[in-house]
Legacy VTK file of the C-alpha trace (Angstrom):
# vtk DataFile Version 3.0
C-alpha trace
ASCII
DATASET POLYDATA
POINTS 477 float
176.344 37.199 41.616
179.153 36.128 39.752
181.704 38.469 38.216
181.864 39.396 34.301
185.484 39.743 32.663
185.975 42.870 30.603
188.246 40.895 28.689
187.327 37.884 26.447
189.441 35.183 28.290
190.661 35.897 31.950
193.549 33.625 32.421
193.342 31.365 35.137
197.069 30.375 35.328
199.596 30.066 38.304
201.701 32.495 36.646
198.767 35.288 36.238
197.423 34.718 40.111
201.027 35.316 40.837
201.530 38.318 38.746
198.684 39.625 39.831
199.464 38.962 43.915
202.985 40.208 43.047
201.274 43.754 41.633
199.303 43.997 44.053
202.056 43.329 47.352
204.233 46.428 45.778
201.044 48.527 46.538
200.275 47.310 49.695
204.090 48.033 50.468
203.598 51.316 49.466
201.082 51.711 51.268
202.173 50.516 54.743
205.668 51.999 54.583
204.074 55.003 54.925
202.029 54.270 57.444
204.861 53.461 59.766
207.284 55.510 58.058
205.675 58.982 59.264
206.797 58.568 62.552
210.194 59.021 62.892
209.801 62.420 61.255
207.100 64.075 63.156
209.373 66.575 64.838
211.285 67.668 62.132
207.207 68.280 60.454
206.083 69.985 63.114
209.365 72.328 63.576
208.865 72.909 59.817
205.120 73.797 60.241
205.977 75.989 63.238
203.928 73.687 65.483
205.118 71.026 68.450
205.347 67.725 67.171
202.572 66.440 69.361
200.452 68.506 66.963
201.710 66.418 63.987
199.510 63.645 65.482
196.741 64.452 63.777
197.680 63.458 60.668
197.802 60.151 62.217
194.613 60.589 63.272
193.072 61.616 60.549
194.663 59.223 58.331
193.301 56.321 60.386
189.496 58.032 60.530
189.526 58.164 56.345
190.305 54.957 56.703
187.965 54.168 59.418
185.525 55.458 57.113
185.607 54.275 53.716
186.703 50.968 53.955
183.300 49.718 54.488
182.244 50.836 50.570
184.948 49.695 49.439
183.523 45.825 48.190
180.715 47.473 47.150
182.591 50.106 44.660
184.726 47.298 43.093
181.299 45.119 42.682
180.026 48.177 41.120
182.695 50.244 38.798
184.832 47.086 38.974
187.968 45.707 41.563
190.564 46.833 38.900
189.206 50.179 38.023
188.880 51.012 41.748
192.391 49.661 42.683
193.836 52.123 39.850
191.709 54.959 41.413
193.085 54.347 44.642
196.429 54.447 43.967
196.380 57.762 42.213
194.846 59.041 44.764
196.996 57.973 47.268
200.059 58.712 45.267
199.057 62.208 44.390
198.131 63.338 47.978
201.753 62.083 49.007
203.359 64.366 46.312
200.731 66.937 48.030
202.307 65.968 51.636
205.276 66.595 50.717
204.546 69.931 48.836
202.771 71.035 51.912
203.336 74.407 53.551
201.649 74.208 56.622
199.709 71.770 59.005
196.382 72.680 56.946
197.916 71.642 53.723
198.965 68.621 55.268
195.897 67.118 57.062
193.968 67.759 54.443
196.436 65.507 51.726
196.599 62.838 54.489
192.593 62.692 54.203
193.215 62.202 50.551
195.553 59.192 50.830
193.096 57.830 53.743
190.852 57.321 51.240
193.310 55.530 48.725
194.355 53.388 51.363
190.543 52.298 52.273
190.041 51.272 48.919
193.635 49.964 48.344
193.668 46.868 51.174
190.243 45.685 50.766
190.536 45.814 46.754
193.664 44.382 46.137
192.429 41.201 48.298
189.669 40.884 45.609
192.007 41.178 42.905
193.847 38.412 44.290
190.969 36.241 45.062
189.060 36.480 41.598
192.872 35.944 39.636
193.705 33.037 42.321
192.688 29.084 42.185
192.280 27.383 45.299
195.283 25.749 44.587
197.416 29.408 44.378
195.740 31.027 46.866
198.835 29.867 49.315
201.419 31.286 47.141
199.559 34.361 46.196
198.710 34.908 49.552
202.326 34.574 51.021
203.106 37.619 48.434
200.738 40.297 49.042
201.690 39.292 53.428
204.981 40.427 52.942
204.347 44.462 52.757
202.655 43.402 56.211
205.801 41.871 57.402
208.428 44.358 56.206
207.061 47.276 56.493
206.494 48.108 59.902
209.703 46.777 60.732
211.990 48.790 58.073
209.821 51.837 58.457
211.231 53.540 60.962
214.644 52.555 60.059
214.165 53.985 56.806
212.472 57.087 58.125
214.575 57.800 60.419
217.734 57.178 57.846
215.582 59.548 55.471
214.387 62.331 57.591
218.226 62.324 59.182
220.162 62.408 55.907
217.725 64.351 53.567
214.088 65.644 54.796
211.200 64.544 55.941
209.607 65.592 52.458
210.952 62.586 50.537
209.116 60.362 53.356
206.799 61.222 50.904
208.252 61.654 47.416
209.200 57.803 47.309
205.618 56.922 47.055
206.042 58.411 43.524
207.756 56.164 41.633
206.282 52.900 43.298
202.738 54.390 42.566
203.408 54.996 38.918
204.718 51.190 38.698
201.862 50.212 40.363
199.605 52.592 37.994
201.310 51.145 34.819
201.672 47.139 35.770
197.741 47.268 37.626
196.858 48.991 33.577
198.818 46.101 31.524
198.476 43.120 33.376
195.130 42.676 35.645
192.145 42.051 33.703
189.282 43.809 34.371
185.658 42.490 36.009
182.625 44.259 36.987
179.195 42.103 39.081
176.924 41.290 36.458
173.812 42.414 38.745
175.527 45.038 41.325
173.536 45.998 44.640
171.943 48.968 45.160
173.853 50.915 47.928
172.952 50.668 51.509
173.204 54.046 53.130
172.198 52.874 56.845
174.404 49.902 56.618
177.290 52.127 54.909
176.815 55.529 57.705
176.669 52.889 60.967
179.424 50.365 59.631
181.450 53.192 59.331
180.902 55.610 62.550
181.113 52.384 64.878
184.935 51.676 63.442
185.781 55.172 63.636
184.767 55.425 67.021
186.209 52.070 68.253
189.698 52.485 66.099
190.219 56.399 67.189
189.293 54.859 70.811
192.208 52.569 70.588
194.534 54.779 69.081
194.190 56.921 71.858
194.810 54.141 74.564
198.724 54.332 73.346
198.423 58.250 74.276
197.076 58.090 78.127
197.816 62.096 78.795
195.141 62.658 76.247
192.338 61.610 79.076
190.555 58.278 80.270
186.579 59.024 79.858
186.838 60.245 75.929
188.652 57.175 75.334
186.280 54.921 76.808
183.463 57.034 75.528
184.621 56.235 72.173
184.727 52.638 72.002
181.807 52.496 74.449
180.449 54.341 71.110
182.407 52.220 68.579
180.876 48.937 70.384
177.062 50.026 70.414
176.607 51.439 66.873
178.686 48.401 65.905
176.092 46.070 67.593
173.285 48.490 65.889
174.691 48.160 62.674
175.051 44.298 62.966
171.570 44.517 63.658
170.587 46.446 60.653
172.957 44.174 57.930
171.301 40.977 59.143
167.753 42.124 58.014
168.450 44.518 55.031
167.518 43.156 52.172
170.956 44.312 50.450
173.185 45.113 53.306
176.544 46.296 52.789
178.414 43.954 53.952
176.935 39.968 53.818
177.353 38.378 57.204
176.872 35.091 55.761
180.700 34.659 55.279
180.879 34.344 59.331
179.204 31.262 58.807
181.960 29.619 57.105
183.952 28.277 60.125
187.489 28.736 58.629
187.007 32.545 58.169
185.238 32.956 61.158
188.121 31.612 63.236
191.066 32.891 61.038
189.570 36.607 61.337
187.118 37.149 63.833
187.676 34.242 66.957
191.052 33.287 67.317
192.609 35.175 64.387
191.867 38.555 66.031
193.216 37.660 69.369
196.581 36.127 67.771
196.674 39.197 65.423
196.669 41.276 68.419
199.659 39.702 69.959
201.727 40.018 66.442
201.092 43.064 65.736
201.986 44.284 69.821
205.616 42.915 68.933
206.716 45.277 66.333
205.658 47.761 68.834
207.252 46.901 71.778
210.986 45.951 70.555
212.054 49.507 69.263
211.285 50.539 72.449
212.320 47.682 74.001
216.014 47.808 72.838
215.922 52.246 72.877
214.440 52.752 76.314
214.742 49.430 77.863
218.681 48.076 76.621
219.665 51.995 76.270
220.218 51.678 72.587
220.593 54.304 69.655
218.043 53.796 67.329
220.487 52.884 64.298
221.305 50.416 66.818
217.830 49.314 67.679
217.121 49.241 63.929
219.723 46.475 63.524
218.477 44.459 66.309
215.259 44.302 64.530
216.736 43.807 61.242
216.945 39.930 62.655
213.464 39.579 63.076
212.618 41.302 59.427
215.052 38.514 57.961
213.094 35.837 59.820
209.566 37.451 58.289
211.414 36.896 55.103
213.353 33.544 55.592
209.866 31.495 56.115
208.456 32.593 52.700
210.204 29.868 50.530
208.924 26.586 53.374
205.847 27.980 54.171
203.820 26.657 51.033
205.392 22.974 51.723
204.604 23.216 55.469
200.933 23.773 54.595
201.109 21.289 52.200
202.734 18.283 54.803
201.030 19.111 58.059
197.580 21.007 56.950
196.218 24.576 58.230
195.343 23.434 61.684
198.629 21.904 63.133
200.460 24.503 61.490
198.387 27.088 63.336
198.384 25.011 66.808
202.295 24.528 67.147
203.794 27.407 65.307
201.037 29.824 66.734
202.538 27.798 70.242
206.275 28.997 68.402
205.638 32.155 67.825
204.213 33.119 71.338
206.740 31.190 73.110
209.123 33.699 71.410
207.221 36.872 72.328
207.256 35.616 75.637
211.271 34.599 75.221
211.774 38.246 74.879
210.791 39.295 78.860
213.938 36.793 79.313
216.555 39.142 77.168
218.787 42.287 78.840
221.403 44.199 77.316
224.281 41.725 79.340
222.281 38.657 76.917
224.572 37.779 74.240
223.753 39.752 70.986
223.732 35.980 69.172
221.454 34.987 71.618
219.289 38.282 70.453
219.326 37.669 67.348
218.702 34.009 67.125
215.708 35.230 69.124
215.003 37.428 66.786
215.314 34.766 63.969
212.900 32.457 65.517
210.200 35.218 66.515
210.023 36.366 62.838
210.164 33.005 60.835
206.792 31.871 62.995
205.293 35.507 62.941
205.381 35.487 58.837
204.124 31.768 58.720
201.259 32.264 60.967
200.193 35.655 59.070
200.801 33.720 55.947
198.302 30.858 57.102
195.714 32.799 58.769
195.296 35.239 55.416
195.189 32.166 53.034
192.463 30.196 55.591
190.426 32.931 55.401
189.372 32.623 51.989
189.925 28.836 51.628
186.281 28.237 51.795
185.038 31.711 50.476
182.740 31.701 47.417
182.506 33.753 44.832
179.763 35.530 45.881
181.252 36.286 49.307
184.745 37.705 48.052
183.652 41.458 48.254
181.920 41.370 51.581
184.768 38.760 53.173
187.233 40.994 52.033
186.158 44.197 53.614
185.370 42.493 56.565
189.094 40.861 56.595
190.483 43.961 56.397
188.206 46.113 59.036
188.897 43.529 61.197
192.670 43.353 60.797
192.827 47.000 61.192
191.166 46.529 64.440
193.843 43.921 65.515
196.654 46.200 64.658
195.344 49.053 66.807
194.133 46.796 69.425
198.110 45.251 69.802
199.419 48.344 70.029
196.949 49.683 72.478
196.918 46.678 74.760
200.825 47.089 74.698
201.107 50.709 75.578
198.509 50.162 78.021
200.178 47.466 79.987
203.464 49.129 79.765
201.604 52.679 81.531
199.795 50.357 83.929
202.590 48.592 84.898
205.069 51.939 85.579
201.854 53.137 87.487
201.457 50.305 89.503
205.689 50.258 90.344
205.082 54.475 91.071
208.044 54.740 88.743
208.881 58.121 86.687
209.601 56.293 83.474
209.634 53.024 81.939
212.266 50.146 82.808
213.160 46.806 81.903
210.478 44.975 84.181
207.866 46.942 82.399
208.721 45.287 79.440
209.320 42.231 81.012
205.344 42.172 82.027
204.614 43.236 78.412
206.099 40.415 76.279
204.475 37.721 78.825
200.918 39.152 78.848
201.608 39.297 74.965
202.710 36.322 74.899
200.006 34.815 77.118
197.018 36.134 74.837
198.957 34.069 71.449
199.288 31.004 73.358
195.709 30.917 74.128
194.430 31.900 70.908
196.899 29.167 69.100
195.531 26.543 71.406
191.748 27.673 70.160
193.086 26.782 66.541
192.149 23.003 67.890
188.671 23.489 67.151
189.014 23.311 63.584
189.091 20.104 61.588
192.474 18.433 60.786
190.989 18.872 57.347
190.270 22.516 57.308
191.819 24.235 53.688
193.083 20.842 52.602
191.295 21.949 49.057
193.729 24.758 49.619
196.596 23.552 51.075
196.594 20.437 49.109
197.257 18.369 52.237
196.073 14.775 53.084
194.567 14.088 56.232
195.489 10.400 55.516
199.253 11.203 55.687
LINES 1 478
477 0 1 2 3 4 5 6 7 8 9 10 11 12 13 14 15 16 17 18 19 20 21 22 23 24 25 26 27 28 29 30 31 32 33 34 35 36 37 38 39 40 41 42 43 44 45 46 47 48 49 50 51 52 53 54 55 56 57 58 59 60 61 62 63 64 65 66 67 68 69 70 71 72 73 74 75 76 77 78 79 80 81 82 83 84 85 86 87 88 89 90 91 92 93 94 95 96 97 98 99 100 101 102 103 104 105 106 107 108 109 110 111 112 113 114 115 116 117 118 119 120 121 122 123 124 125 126 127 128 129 130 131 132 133 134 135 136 137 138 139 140 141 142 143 144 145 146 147 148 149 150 151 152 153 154 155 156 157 158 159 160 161 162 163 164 165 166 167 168 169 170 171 172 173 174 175 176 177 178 179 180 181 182 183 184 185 186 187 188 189 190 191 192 193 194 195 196 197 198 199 200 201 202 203 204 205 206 207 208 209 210 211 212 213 214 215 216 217 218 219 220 221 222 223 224 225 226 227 228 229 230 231 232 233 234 235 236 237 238 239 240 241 242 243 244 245 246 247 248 249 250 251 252 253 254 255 256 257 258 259 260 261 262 263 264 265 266 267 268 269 270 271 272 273 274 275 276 277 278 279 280 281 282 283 284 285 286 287 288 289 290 291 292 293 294 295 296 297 298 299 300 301 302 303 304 305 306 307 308 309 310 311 312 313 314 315 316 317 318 319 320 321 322 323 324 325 326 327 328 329 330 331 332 333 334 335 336 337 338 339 340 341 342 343 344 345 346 347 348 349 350 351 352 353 354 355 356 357 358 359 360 361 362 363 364 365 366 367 368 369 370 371 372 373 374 375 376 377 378 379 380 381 382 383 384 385 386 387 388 389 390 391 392 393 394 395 396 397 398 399 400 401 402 403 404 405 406 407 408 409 410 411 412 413 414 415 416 417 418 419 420 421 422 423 424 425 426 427 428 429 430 431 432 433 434 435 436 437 438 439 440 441 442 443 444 445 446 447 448 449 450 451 452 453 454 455 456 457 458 459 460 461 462 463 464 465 466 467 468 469 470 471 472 473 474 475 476
């Protein structure tokens, strides 16, 4: 199936895939600043709901389920009513159910906006990685790529430094209210500058593929979650990805023989996407995506700091995220996806495992250069593992490799997190200590650090060609 412009001419320029990536980053930012923003205000919600903050949780929760949820559909809408018309749907919805968070009165109000902008956000990753790809030559896809990464970068680390900064000096409400204005940007660029497309012979929609796709992430994603939060039991946690795992294996099952599934499995066949999102991808992803995690805490609990403090610690490693943007197209270019992904991937874990080396008597340079170094090789390896994924991708795959990118990647996110909270509780078990210290951490970072080493040495079994159409390097160099 190949997609039909709305327009007479879509422009197939480096300046339009650019635009378009560009567009499409500032709603991804939007998007995962509040994910990470909510946080720090939790409390203050909760006192202003009349409910403990440990209540607040569930709009979290239920966030993450919407998500969980709808994601799946979401190729198959933008095949169907078209990528741009669903990425303007989603981010009205999302933007009006933050003006309702904000508005709301009590926890009801509130859980059931955050259900609201669960489902913007479903359609809003998946969507905007379509966008990208149908407005994106081979030869862009790098630089497109690096922009809509960025939000990915930046926002979990200036979240809850903003948050805090927000909820502190104003009120938790505007956590909120400063979706506004970026939506309506968003709104009024996506309107005047993306072309439309719609599949010129859409699928009918599979219900079995969409209802079992959908409970087995729930269940495995609201499993993991719940790793991070041990005092909330042992057996429902493991009953829920026990869950998760089966009905995913059921409904692997069922897209493999329907004769329109959902989702097409084919793209697993391509060997670059396979290993940039499913093998070794996942497993790096998981390491990454621990770090952010662990340093607030880290630096708070561990080092004793404030948490302006701790903010500017990490304000090092946000500068590194941004730092590698402008090399990380020629990089590609001289060395090719696979030794890129081999020796920084060997870079960047090196660095997560540097950190089990710091205390608060290390110099603060000596932080910071850390810091430097363990965000400039984060945002190049994100940056090459989201561009490899698609290098190979055709046109008919786009919808179904996207979704699949992005369940996958959510999966990774939770996953880090969980695997780092769950070392961190294992090891203050294991010590019989009351709380956390330094050493805890210490075991952390290594067994973080351990996992990306071994998935950036399992980067070796692609080609020294792999991407080259994409990264425009020569294997004869």
């Amino acid at each position: 199936m190949t997609a039909i412009p709305d327009t007479e001419t879509l422009p197939d320029t480096a300046t339009n895939a650019r635009r378009v990536a560009l567009i499409v980053a500032i709603a991804f930012f939007m998007q995962l600043l509040d994910s990470t923003i909510i946080s720090t205000s939790l409390p203050q919600m909760g006192s202003s709901f009349g409910v403990p903050a440990v209540a607040m949780s569930i709009g979290i929760t239920v966030y993450m389920l919407t998500m969980a949820v709808f994601v799946p559909l979401s190729g198959w809408l933008a095949d169907r009513f078209g990528a741009r018309n669903i990425f303007l749907l989603a981010i009205i919805l999302f933007t009006l159910a933050s003006l309702a968070c904000g508005f709301s009165e009590n926890l009801t109000q509130f859980v059931a906006a955050r259900v609201v902008q669960g489902l913007g956000s479903a359609l809003m990753t998946p969507v905007g990685r379509i966008l990208v790809l149908r407005n994106a030559s081979k030869s862009e896809l790098i630089n497109a790529t690096a922009l809509i990464t960025w939000p990915a970068l930046f926002a979990p680390v200036v979240g809850p430094v903003l948050g805090g900064f927000i909820t502190t000096y104003l009120s938790w409400h505007w956590n909120f209210f400063i979706n506004i204005p970026l939506g309506v940007i968003g709104l009024a660029l996506v309107a005047r500058f993306i072309p439309g497309d719609r599949e010129a012979d859409p699928k009918p929609l599979d219900w079995p593929g969409f209802f079992l796709t959908s409970a087995g992430l729930a269940c495995l994603l609201y499993g993991l979650e719940r790793i991070a939060h041990p005092e909330d039991g042992l057996l429902p946690t493991m009953a829920l990805i026990a869950a998760g795992i089966v009905i995913g294996w059921l409904a692997v099952r069922h897209l493999r023989r329907a004769p329109h599934p959902l989702l097409e499995l084919s793209s697993f066949k391509v060997l670059t996407f396979a290993i940039s999102t499913l093998a070794a991808g996942t497993f790096f992803r998981v390491a990454i995506n621990a770090t952010p995690f662990l340093l607030p805490l880290l630096y708070q609990v561990g080092f004793g700091l404030s948490p302006v403090d701790a903010g500017m610690m990490i304000l090092a490693y946000f500068l590194g995220n941004l730092g590698m943007k402008t090399v990380t197209t020629p990089t590609l270019r001289r060395f090719g996806f696979r030794s890129v992904l081999v020796v920084n991937g060997l870079i960047a874990s090196a660095s997560i495992m540097a950190c089990a080396t710091i205390s608060p008597q290390t110099p603060p340079a000596l932080v910071i250069a850390l810091m430097l170094i363990a965000g400039l090789s984060r945002s190049m390896q994100f940056t090459a593992l989201n561009t490899l994924a698609f290098a190979d991708i055709d046109a008919a795959q786009r919808s179904s490799a996207a979704t699949l990118s992005s369940m996958l990647q959510q999966v990774a996110m939770l996953f880090g997190v969980a695997v780092a909270a769950a070392i961190l509780n294992l090891s203050q078990i294991a010590r019989d200590r009351p709380a956390l210290d330094l050493v805890d951490f210490r075991i952390a970072f290594m067994a973080i650090g351990a996992v990306g080493l071994v998935a950036a040495l399992r980067f070796l079994v692609l080609p020294p060609g792999a991407g080259a159409e994409v990264s425009g390097h020569s294997t004869g160099d």
